[in-house]
C-alpha positions in Angstrom: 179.7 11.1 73.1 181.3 9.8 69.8 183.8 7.9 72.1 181.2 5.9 73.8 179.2 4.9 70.7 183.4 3.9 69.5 184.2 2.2 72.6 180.5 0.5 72.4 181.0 -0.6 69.0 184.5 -1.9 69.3 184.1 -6.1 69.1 185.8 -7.8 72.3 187.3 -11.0 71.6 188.9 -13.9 74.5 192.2 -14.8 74.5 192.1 -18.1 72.6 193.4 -21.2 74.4 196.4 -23.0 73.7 197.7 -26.6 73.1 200.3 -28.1 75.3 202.7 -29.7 72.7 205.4 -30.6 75.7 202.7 -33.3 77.1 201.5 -36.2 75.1 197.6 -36.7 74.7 197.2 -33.5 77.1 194.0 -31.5 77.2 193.8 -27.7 75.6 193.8 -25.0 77.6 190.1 -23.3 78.1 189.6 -20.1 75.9 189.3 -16.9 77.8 186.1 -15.9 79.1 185.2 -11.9 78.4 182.3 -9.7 79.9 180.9 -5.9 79.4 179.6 -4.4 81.7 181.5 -1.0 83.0 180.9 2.2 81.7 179.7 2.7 79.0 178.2 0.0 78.9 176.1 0.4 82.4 175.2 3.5 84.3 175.7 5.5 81.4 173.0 8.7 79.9 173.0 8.4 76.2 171.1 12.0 75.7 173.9 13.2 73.7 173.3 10.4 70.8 171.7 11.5 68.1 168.6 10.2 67.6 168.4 7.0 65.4 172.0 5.7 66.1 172.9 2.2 66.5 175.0 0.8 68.9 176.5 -2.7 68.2 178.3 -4.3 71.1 180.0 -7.4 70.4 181.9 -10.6 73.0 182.9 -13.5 72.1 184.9 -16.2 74.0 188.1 -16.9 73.2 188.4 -20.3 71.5 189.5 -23.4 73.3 192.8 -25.0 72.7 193.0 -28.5 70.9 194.3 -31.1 72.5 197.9 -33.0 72.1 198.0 -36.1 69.9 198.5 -39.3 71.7 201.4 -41.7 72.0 202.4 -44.6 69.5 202.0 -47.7 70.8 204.7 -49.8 71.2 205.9 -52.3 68.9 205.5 -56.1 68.9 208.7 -58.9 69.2 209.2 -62.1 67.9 211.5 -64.2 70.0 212.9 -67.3 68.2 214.2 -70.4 70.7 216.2 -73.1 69.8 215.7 -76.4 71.7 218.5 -79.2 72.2 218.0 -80.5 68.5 217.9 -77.0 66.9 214.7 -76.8 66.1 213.5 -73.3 66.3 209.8 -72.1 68.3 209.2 -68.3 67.1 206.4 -66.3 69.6 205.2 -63.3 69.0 204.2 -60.4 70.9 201.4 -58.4 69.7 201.8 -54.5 69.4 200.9 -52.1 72.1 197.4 -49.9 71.6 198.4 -46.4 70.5 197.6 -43.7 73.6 194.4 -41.3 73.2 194.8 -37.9 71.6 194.0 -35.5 74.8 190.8 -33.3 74.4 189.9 -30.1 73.0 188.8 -27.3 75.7 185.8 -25.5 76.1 185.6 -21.9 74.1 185.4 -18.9 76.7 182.1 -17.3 78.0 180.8 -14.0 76.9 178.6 -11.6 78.3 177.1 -7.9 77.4 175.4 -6.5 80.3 174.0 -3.1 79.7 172.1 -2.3 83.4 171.3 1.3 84.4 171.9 3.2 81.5 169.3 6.2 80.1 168.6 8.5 77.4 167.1 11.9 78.5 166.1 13.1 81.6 163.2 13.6 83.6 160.6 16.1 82.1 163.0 16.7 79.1 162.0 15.9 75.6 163.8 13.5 73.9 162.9 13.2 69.9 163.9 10.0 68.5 165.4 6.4 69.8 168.6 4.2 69.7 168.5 1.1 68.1 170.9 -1.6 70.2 171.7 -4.4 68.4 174.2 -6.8 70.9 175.9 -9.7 69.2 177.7 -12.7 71.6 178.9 -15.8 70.9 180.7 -18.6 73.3 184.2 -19.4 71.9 184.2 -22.2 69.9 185.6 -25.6 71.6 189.2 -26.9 70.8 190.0 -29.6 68.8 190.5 -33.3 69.8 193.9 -34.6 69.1 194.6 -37.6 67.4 195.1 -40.8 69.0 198.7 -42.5 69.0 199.1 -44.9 66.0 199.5 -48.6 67.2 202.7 -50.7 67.6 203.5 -52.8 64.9 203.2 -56.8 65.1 206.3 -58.7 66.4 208.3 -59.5 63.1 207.9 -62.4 60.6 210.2 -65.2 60.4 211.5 -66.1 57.0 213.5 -69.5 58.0 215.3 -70.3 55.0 218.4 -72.1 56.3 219.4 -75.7 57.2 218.7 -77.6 60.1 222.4 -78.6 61.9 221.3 -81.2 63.7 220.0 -83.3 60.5 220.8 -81.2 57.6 217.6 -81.1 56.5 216.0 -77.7 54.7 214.1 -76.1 56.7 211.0 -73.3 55.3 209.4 -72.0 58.1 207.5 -68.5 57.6 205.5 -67.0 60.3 203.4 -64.1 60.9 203.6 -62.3 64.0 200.4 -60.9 65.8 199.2 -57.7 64.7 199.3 -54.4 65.9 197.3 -52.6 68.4 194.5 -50.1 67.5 195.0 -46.4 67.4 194.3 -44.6 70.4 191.0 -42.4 70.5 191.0 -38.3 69.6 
């Protein structure tokens, strides 16, 4: 009966989930779910244990996969127009929001069920008692990626030059609009 109170006693652990890299801001994969149940852990006579043993099944869920970071936003323009005299009109487009980080999955399920087993038989004696101590735990969720870093402003305008049509000096500087938020994990 050594085997049993080995094959009772061996921890079962889910398959953890995994991250899909190839997709941007894509969800984890859920952790694997894991039950006992089969012989020995049901239907089973445990006459042959000796008296004060302990058996100490453990499952636990695999862990869930963490999500894929998110996209970069795009970046911002600044588009300078000359009109008939020369003189220049810079606008600026403002940087894209960076895309949301997918989510983390859940952690796998896990279940000891321990149904029609027995120690003894009828009329016999039995001396003594297991102690059954079961341990499970739910695998723990996935990680949330990081969101996608925003785009960057559309580009300043240092004008340091001379205007052809008057020759006069020009010093424009502008600022273009700024970037768009990071994207959520």
């Amino acid at each position: 009966m050594s085997g049993t109170v080995t094959t009772i006693d061996t921890p079962l652990v889910g398959t953890a989930g995994s991250q899909n890299r190839e997709q941007v801001g894509a969800p984890g994969t859920v952790g694997q779910s894991v039950a006992e149940s089969a012989t020995p852990f049901s239907n089973e006579n445990f006459s042959s244990i000796p008296a004060g043993s302990t058996l100490e099944p453990q499952a636990t869920g695999g862990a869930g996969g963490a999500g894929s970071n998110g996209s970069e936003g795009a970046n911002g323009v600044g588009t300078t127009v000359y009109d008939a005299n020369f003189d220049a009109t810079t606008t600026y487009t403002q940087g894209g929001n960076g895309g949301p980080g997918g989510n983390g999955a859940d952690g796998g399920a896990a279940t000891i069920q321990m149904a029609n087993d027995s120690v003894g038989a009828v009329g016999a004696t039995y001396i003594g008692g297991i102690e059954l101590n079961a341990y499970t735990a739910g695998g723990a969720g996935g990680d949330g990626a990081t969101g996608g870093a925003g785009g960057s402003g559309g580009g300043n305008s240092y004008n340091y030059g001379t205007n052809p049509n008057n020759g006069d000096p020009t010093n424009d500087i502008s600022e273009g609009a700024a970037g768009g938020a990071g994207g959520s994990g």
